[in-house]
Structures are given as structure tokens and as C-alpha cells.
TINUVO-581749 format. One line per field, with one value per atom (N, C-alpha, C): x, y negated, z; residue number from 1; residue in one letter; atom name. Coordinates in pm, 1 decimal. Layout:
X	(X;...);
Y	(Y;...);
Z	(Z;...);
baza	(NUM;...);
pakol	(a;...);
vovo	(CA;...);
END
This chain:
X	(7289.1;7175.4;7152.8;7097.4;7053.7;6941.9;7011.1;6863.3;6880.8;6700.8;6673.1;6591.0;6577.3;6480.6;6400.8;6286.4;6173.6;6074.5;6046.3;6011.2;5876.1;5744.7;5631.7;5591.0;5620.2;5571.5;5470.7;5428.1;5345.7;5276.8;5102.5;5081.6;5012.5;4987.2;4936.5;4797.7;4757.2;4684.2;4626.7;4730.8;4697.2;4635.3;4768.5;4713.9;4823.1;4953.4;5053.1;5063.3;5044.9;5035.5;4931.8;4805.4;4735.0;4775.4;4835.9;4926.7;4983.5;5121.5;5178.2;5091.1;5051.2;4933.0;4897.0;4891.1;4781.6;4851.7;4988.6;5120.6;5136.9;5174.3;5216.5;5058.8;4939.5;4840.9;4828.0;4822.9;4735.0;4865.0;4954.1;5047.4;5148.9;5220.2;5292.1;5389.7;5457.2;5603.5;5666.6;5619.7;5603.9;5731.0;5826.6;5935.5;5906.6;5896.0;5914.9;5765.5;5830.0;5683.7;5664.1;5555.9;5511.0;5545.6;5661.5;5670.5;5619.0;5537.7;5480.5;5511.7;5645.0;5712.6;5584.9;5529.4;5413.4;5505.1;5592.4;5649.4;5609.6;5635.1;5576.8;5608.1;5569.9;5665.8;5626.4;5526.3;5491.1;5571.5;5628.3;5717.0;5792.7;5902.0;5989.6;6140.6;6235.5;6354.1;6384.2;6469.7;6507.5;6379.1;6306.6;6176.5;6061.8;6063.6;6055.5;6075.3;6194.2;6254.8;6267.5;6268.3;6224.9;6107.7;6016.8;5836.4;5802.6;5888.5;5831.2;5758.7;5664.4;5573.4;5616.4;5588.3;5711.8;5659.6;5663.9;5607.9;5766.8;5785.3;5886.3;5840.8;5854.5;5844.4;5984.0;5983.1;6084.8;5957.9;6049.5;5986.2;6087.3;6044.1;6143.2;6063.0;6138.4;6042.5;6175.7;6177.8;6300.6;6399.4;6534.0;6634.6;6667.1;6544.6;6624.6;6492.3;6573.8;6513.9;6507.9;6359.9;6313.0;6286.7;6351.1;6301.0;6202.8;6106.9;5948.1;5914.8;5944.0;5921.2;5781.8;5731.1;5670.0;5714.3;5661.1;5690.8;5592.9;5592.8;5474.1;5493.3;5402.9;5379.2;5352.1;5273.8;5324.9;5453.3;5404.5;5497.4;5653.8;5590.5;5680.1;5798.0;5780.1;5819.8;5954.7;5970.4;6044.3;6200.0;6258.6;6384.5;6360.6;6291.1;6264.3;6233.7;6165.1;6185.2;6325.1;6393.2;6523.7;6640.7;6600.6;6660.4;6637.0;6450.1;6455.6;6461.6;6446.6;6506.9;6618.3;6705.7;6889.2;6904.1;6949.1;7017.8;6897.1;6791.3;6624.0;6651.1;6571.9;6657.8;6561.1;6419.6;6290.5;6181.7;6089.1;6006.6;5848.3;5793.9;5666.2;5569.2;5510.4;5442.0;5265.6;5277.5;5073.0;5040.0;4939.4;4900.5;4745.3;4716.1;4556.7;4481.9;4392.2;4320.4;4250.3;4194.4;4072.2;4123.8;4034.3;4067.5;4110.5;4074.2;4092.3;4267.7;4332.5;4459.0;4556.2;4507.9;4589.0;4714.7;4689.3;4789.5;4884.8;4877.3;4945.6;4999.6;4975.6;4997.4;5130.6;5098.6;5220.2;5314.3;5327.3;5428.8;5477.0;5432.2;5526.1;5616.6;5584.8;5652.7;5772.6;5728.7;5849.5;5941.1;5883.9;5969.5;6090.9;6027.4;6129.3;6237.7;6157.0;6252.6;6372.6;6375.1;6462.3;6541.9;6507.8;6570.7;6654.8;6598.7;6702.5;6740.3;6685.8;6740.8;6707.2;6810.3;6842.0;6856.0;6886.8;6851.1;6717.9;6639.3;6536.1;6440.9;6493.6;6435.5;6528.0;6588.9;6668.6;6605.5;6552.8;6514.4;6384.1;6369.5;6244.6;6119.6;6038.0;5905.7;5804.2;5721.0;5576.5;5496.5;5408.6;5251.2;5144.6;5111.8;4968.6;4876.3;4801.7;4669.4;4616.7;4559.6;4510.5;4360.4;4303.3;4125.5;4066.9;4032.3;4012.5;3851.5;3783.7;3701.6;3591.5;3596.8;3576.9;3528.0;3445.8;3361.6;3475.4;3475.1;3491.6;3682.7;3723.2;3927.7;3940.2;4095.6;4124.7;4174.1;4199.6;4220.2;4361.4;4371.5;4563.8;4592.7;4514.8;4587.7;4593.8;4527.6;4554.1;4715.0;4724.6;4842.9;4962.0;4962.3;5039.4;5090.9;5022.7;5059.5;5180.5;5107.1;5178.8;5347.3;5380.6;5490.1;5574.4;5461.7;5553.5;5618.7;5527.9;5637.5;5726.2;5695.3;5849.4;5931.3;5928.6;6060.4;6036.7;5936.8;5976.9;5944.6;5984.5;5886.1;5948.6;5971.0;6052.0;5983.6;5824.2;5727.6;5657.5;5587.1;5498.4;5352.1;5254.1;5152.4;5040.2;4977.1;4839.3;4720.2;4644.0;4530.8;4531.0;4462.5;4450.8;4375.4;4326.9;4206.0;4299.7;4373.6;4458.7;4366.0;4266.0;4184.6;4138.1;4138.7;4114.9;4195.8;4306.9;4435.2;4435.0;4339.3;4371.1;4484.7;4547.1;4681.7;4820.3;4770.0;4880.7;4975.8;4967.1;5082.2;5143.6;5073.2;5134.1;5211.6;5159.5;5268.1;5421.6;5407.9;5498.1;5623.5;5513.0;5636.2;5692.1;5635.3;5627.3;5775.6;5795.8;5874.5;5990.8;5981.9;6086.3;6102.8;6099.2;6126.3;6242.1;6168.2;6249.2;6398.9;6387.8;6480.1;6597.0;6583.7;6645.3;6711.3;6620.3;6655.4;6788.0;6767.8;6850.8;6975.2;6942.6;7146.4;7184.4;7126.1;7189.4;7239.8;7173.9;7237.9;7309.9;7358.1;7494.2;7556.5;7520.1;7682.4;7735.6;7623.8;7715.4;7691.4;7698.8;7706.2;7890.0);
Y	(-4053.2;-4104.1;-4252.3;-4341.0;-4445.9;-4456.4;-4592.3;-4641.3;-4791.4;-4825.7;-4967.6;-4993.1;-5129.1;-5170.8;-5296.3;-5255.0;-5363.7;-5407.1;-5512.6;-5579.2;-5668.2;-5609.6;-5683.3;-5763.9;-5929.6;-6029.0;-6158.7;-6190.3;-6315.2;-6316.8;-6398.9;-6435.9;-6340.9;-6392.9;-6266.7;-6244.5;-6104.5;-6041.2;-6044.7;-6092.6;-6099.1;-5946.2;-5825.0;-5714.1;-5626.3;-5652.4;-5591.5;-5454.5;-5441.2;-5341.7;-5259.7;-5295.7;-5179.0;-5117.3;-5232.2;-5174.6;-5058.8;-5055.7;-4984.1;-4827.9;-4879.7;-4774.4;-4654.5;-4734.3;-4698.0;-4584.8;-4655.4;-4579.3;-4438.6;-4482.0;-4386.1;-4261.1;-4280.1;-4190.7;-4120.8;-4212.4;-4162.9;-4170.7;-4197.6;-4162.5;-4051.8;-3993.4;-3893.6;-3925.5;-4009.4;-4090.1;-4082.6;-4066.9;-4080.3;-3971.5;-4018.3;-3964.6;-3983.0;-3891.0;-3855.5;-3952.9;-4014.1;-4114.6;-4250.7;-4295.1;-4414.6;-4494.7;-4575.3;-4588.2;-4761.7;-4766.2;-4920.9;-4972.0;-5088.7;-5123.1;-5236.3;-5205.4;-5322.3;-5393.9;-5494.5;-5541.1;-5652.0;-5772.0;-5828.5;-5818.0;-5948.2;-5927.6;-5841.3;-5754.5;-5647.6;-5511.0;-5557.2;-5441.8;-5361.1;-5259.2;-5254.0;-5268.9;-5296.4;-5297.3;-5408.8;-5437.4;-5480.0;-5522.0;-5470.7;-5472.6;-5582.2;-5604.1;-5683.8;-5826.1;-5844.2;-5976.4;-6014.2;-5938.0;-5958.9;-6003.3;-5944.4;-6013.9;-5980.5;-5850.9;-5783.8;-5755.0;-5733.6;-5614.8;-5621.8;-5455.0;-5468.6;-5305.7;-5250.1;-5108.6;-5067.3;-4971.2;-4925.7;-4791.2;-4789.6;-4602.8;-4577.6;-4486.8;-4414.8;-4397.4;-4397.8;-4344.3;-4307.8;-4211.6;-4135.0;-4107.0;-4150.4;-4154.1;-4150.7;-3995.2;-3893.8;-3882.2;-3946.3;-3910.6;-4088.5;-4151.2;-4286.8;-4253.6;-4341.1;-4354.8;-4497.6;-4539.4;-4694.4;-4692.6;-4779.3;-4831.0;-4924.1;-4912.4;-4998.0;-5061.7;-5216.6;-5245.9;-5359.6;-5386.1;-5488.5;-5547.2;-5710.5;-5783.2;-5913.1;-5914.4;-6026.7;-6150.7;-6174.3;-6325.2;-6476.3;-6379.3;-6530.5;-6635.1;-6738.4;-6827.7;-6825.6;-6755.9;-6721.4;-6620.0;-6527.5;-6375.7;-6488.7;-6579.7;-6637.3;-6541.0;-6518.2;-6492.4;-6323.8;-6310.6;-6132.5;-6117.5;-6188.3;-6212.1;-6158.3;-6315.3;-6357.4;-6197.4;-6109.7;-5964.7;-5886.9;-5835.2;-5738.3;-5755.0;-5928.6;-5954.0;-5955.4;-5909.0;-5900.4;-5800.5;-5792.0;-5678.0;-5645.5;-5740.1;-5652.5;-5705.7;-5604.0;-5597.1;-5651.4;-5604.2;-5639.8;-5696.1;-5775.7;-5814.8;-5815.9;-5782.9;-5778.6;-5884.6;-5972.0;-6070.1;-6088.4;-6061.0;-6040.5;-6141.8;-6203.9;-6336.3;-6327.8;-6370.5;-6374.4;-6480.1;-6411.2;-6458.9;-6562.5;-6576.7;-6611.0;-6782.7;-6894.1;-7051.8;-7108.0;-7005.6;-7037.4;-7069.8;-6959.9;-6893.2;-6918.3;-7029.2;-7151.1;-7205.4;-7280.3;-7309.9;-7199.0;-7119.0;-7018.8;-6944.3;-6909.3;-6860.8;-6965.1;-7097.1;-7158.8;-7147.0;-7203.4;-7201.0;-7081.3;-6976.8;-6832.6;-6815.1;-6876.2;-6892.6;-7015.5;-7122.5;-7192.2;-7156.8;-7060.0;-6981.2;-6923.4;-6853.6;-6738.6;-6842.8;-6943.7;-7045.2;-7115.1;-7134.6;-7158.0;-7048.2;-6956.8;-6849.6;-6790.3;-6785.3;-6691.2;-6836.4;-6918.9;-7034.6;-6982.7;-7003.2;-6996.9;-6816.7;-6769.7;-6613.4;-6535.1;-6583.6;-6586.6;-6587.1;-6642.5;-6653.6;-6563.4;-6459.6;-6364.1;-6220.2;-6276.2;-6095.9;-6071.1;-5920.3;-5874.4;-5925.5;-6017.6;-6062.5;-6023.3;-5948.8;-5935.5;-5994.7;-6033.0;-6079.0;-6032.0;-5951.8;-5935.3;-5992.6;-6081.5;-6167.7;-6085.7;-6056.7;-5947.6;-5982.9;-5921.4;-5930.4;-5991.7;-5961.7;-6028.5;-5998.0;-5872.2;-5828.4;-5875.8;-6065.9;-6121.2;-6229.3;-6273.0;-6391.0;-6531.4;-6628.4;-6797.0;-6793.8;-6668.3;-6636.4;-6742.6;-6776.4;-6900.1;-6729.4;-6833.2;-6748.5;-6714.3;-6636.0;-6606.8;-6731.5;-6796.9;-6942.6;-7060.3;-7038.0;-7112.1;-7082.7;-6988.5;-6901.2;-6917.7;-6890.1;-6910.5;-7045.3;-7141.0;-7290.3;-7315.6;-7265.5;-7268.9;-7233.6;-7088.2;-7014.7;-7121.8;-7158.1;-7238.8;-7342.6;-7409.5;-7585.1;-7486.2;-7415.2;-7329.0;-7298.7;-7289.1;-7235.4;-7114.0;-7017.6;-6864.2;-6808.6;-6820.2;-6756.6;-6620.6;-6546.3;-6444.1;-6363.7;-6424.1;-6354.4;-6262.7;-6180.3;-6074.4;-6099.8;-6143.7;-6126.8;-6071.3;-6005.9;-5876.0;-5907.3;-5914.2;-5891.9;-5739.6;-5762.2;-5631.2;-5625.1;-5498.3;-5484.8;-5373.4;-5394.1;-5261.0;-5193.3;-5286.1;-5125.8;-5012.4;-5076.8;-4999.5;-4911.2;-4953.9;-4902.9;-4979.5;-5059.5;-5097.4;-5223.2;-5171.2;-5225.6;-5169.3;-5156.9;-5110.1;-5072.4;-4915.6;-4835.9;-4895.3;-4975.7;-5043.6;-5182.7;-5243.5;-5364.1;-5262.0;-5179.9;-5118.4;-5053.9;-4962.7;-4939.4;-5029.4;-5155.0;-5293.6;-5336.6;-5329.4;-5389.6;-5292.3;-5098.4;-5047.6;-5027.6;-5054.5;-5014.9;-5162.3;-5280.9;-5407.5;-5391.1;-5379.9;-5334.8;-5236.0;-5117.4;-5033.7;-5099.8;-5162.2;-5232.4;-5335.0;-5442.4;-5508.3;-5413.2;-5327.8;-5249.3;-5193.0;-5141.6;-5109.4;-5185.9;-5318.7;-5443.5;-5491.6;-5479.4;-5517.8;-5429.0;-5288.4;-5200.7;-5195.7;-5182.4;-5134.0;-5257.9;-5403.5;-5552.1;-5557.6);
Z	(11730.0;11651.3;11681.7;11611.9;11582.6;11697.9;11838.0;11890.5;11899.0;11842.4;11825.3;11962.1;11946.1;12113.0;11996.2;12039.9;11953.2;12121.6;12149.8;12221.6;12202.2;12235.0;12248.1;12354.3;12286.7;12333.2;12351.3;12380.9;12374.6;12530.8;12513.4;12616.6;12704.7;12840.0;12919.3;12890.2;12869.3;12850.0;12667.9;12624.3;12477.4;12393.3;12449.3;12395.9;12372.2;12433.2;12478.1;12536.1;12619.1;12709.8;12613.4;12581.4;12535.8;12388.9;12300.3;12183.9;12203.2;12340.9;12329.8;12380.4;12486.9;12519.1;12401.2;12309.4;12192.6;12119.5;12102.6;12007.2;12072.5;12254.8;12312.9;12307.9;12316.3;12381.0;12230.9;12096.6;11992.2;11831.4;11854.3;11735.8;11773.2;11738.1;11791.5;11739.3;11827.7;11840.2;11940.0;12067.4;12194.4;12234.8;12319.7;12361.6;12514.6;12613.3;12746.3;12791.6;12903.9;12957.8;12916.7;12940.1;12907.2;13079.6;13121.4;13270.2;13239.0;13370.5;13402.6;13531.3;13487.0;13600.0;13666.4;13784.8;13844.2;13915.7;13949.4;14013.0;14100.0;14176.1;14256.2;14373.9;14448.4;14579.3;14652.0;14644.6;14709.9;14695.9;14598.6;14561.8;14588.8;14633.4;14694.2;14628.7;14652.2;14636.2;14537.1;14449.9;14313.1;14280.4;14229.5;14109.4;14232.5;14353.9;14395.3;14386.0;14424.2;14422.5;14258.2;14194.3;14065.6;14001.4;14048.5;14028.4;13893.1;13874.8;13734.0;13668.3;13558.5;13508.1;13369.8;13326.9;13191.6;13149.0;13060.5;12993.8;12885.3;12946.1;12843.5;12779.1;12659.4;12597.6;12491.8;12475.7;12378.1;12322.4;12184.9;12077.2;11938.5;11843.3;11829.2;11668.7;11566.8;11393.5;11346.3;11260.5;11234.8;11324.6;11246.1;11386.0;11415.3;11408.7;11476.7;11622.9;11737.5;11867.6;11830.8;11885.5;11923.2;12093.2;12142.7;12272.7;12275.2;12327.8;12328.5;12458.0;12452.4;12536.4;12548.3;12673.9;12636.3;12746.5;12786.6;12871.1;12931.8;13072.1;13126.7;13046.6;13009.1;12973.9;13039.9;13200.3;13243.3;13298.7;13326.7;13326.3;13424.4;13570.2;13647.4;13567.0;13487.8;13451.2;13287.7;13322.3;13224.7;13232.3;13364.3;13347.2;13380.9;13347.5;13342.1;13175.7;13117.6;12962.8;12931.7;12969.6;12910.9;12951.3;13066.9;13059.8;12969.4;12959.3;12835.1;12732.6;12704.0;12538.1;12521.7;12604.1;12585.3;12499.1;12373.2;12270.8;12231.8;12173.4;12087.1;11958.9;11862.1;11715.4;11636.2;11709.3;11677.8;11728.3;11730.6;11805.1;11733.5;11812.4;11772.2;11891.1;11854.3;11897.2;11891.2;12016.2;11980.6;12025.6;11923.6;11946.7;11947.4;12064.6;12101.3;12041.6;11926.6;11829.5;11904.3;12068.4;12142.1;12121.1;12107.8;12115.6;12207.6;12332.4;12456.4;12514.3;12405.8;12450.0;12319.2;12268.5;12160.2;12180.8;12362.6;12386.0;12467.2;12526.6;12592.3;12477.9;12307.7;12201.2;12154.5;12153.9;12114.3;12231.5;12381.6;12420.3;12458.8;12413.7;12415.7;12292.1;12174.7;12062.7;12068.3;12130.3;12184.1;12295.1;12345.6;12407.4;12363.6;12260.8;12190.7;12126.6;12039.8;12016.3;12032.5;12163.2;12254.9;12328.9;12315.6;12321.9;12256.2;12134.0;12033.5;11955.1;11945.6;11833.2;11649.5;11644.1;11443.4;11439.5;11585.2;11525.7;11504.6;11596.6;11524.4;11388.3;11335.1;11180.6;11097.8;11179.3;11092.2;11153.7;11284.1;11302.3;11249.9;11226.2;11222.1;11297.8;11278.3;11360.7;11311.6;11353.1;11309.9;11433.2;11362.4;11451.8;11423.3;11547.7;11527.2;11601.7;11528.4;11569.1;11591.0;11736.3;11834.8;11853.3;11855.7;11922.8;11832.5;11659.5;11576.1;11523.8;11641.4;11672.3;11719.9;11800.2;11889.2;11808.0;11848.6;11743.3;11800.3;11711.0;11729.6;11717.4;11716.7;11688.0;11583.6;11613.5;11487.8;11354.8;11244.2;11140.0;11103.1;11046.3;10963.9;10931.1;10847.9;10799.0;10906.1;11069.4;11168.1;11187.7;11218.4;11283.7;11187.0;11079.6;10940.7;10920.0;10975.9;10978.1;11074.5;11155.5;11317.0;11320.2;11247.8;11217.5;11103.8;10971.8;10916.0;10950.1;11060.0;11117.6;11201.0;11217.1;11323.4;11258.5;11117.8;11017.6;11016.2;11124.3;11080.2;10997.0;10861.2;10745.5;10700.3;10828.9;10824.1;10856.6;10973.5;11050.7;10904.3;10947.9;10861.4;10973.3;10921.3;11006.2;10963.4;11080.5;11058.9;11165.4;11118.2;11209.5;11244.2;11371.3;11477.3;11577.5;11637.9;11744.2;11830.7;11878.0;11966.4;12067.8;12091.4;12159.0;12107.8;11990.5;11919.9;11854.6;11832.9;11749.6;11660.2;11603.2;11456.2;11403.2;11331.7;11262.6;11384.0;11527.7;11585.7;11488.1;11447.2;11387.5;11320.4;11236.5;11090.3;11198.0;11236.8;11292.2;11356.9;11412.2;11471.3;11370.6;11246.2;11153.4;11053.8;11017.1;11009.9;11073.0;11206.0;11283.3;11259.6;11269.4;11301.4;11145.9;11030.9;10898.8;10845.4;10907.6;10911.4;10976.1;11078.8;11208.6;11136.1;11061.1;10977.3;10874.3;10771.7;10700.8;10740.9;10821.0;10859.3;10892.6;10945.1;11037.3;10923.3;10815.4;10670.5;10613.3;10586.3;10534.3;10613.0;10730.0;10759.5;10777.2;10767.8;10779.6;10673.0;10569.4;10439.8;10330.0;10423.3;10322.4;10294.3);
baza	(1;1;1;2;2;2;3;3;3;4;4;4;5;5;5;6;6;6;7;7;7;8;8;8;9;9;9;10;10;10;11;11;11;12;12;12;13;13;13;14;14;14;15;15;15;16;16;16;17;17;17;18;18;18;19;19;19;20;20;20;21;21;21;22;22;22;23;23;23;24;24;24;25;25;25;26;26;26;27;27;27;28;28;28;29;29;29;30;30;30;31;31;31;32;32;32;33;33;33;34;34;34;35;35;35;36;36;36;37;37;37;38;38;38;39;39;39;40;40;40;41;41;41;42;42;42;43;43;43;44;44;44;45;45;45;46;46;46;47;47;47;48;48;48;49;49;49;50;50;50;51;51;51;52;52;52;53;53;53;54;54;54;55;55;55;56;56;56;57;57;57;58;58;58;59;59;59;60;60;60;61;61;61;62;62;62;63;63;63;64;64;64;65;65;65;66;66;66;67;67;67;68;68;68;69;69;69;70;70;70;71;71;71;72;72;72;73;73;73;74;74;74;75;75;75;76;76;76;77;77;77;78;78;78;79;79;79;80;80;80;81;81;81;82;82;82;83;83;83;84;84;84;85;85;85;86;86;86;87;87;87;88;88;88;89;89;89;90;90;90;91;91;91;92;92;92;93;93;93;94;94;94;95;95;95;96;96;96;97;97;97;98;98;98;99;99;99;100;100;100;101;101;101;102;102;102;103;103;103;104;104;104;105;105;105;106;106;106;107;107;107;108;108;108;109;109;109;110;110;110;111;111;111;112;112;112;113;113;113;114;114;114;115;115;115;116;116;116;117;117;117;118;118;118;119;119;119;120;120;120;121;121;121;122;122;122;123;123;123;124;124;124;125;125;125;126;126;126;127;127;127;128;128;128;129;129;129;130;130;130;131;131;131;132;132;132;133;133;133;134;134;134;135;135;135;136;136;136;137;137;137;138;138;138;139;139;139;140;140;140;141;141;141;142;142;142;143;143;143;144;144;144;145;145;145;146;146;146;147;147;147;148;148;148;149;149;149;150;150;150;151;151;151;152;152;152;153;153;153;154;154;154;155;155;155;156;156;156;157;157;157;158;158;158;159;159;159;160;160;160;161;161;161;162;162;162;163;163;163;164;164;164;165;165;165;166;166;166;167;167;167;168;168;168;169;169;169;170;170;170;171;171;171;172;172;172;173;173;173;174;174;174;175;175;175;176;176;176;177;177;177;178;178;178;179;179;179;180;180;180;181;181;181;182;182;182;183;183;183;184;184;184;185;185;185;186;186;186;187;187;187;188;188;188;189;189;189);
pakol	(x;x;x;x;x;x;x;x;x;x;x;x;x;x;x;x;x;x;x;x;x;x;x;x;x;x;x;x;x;x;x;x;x;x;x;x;x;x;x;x;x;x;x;x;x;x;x;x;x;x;x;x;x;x;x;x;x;x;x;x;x;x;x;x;x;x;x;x;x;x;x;x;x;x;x;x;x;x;x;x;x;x;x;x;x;x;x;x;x;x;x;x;x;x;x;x;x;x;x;x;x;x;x;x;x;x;x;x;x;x;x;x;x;x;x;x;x;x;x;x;x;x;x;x;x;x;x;x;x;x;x;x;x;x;x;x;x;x;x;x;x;x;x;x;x;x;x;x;x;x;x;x;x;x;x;x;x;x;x;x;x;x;x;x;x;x;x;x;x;x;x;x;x;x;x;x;x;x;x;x;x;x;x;x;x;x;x;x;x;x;x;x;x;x;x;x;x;x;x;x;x;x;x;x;x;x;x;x;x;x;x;x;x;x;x;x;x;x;x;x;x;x;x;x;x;x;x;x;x;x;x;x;x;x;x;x;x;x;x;x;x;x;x;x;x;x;x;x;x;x;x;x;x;x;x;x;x;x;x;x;x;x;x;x;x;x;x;x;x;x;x;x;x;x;x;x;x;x;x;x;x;x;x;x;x;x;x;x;x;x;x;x;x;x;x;x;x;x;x;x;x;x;x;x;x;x;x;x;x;x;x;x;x;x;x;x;x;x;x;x;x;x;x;x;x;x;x;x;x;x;x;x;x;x;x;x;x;x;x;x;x;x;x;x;x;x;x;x;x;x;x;x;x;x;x;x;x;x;x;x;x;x;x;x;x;x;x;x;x;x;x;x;x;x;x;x;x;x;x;x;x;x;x;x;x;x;x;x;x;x;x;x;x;x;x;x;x;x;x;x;x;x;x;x;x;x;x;x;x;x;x;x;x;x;x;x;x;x;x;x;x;x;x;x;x;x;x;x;x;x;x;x;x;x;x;x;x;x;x;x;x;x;x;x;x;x;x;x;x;x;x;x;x;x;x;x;x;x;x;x;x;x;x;x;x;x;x;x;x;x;x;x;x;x;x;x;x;x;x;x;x;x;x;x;x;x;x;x;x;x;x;x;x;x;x;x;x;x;x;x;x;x;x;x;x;x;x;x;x;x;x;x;x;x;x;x;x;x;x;x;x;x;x;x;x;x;x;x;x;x;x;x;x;x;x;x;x;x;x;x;x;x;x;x;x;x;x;x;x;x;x;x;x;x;x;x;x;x;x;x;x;x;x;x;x;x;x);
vovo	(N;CA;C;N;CA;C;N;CA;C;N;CA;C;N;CA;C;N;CA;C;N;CA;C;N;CA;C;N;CA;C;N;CA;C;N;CA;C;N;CA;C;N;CA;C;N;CA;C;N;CA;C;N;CA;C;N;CA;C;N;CA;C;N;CA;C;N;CA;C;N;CA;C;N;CA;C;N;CA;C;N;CA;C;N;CA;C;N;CA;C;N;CA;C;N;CA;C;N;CA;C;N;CA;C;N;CA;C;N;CA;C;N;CA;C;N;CA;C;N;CA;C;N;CA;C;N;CA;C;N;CA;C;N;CA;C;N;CA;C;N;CA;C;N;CA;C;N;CA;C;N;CA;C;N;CA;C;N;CA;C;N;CA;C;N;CA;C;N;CA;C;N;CA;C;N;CA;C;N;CA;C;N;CA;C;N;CA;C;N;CA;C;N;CA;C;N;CA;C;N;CA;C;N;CA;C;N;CA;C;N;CA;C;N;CA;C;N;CA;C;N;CA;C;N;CA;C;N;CA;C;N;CA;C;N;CA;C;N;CA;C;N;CA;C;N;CA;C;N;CA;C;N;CA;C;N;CA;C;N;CA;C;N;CA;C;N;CA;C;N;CA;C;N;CA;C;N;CA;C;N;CA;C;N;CA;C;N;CA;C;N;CA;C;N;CA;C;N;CA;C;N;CA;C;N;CA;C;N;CA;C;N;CA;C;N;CA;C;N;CA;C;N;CA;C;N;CA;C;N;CA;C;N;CA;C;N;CA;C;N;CA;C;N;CA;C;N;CA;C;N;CA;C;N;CA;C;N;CA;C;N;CA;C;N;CA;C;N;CA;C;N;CA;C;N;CA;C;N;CA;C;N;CA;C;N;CA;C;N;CA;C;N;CA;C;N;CA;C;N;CA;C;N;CA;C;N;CA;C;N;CA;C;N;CA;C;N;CA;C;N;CA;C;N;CA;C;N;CA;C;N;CA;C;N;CA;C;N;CA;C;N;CA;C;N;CA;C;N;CA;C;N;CA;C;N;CA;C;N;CA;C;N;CA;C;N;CA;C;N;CA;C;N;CA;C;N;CA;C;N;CA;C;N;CA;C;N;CA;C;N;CA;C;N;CA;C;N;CA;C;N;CA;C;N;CA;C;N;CA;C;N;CA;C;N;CA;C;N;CA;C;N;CA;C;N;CA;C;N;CA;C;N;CA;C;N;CA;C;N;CA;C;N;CA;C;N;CA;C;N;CA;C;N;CA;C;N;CA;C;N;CA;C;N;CA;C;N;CA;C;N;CA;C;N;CA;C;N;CA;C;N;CA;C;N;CA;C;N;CA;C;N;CA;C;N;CA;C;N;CA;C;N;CA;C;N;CA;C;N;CA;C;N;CA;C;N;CA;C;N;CA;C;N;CA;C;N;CA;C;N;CA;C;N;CA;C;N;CA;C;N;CA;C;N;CA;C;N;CA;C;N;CA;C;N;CA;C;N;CA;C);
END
């Protein structure tokens, strides 16, 4: 059977972790456990010297498997990024609506930038402008600007409240319906 790896990123504490949270506790997608690597030098072994924190789930919508990951956002956790974004088909990007977290919102996007380059603007990206719940958030057309001087006009973007759940599901099947799409159009281009 068919498995994809879709990867939720942006800045720390944007709304990552509780997205997936959300999928795994309240959609019934959810394959085995929800595991939360806490890593840090307190750590023991590997996942130590690593200075990890990272959420993986299976998840499982008909007979395709999605691997769900998310990943730390701060600054140290750069080459722990650059691991679980190795072989991701999809990305989903939560971007913290708050003014405060403007600039930590762009250089996670220049991140990816430099990361994937010109492939980027070919994969599946959704954004969800996270915590939109919260008085003084910039707007879709802040954010929409932002993506266009980046060239990604490939992004799909949603407002969302993941504590709530809201738009979760939809950014997610958003991401894994894209993700499909694309491996069809190149097997059978």
C-alpha cells in the first residue's frame, strides 16, 4: 500500500503539536500511537545529543498510510528539521496569526526556502494561519503577500483555531488529497 509523510512546520509554539493532537484524539485516522520524542540534553542516548522534540503519528484514510510528523521550531532544532524533512511529500505549515510571531513566521519560511529551493513551489503546501481566535492576528491578505514575494503560489491557505480543531481536518485532507494527486500525476504522466 501507498505511504506518504506530510510534515507540520513553522514556528515554536505556533500550533503544531496541538493540530496533530487534534487529528490523532478526535478524527479517526489515527494508526497505533501518537509518540512524543522530548529530546534534550537531558535525554538519554541518541535523542540526546540530538536535542530533539518532534511528534510522529500514522495515519491511515482508505488504503493509503500518511506518516505525520511535526517538528521543533526553534532555532537550535535546524539540523533535526533538515532529518525529518528528508523524503516529505507534503507539508503543512502553521503560521501563528499573533504580531508578535511575524518575524519567527517569516524566517521559518525562509527556512524551508533554502531548503527545498525550486522544489518547493511544486510540493503540496498548505497554511494554516493558526490562533485566528485571538484579537490584533495579521490577516490572509498579510500572509498571502508574504507567500507571493516567495513565489509560492502553490501554498493553499486557511485560517484555523487547532485547539479547537477548527480547519485542522480540512488543512490535513487539503495536504493528503494534494500529496495523492501529485504521485498519480507522475506515475501515470
Amino acid at each position: 500500500s501507498l505511504v506518504f509523510k506530510i510534515v507540520y512546520v513553522g514556528p515554536s509554539l505556533s500550533g503544531k503539536t496541538t493540530s496533530i493532537q487534534y487529528l490523532y484524539n478526535n478524527e479517526d485516522i489515527a494508526v497505533g500511537k501518537l509518540v512524543s520524542i522530548k529530546g534534550g540534553s537531558g535525554a538519554k542516548g541518541a535523542m540526546g545529543q540530538f536535542g530533539g522534540f518532534f511528534d510522529r503519528m500514522m495515519a491511515k484514510v482508505g488504503n493509503v498510510t500518511f506518516q505525520i510528523y511535526t517538528v521543533a521550531g526553534m532555532k537550535q532544532h535546524a539540523q533535526l528539521r533538515k532529518v525529518i524533512l528528508k523524503g516529505v511529500d507534503g507539508l503543512i505549515f502553521v503560521w501563528d496569526s499573533q504580531r508578535a510571531a511575524w518575524k519567527d513566521n517569516i524566517e521559518a519560511i525562509n527556512e524551508l526556502i533554502s531548503m527545498f529551493k525550486s522544489k518547493l513551489l511544486k510540493m503540496p503546501f498548505i497554511v494554516m494561519i493558526n490562533k485566528v481566535d485571538l484579537p490584533g492576528g495579521v490577516s490572509v491578505k498579510d500572509v498571502e503577500e508574504v507567500l507571493h514575494k516567495a513565489k509560492l503560489t502553490n501554498a493553499i491557505v486557511l485560517e484555523s483555531v487547532a485547539i479547537e480543531g477548527t480547519n485542522v481536518r480540512k488543512a490535513f485532507d487539503l495536504c493528503a488529497k494534494s500529496v495523492l494527486k501529485q504521485y498519480l500525476n507522475q506515475t501515470y504522466a
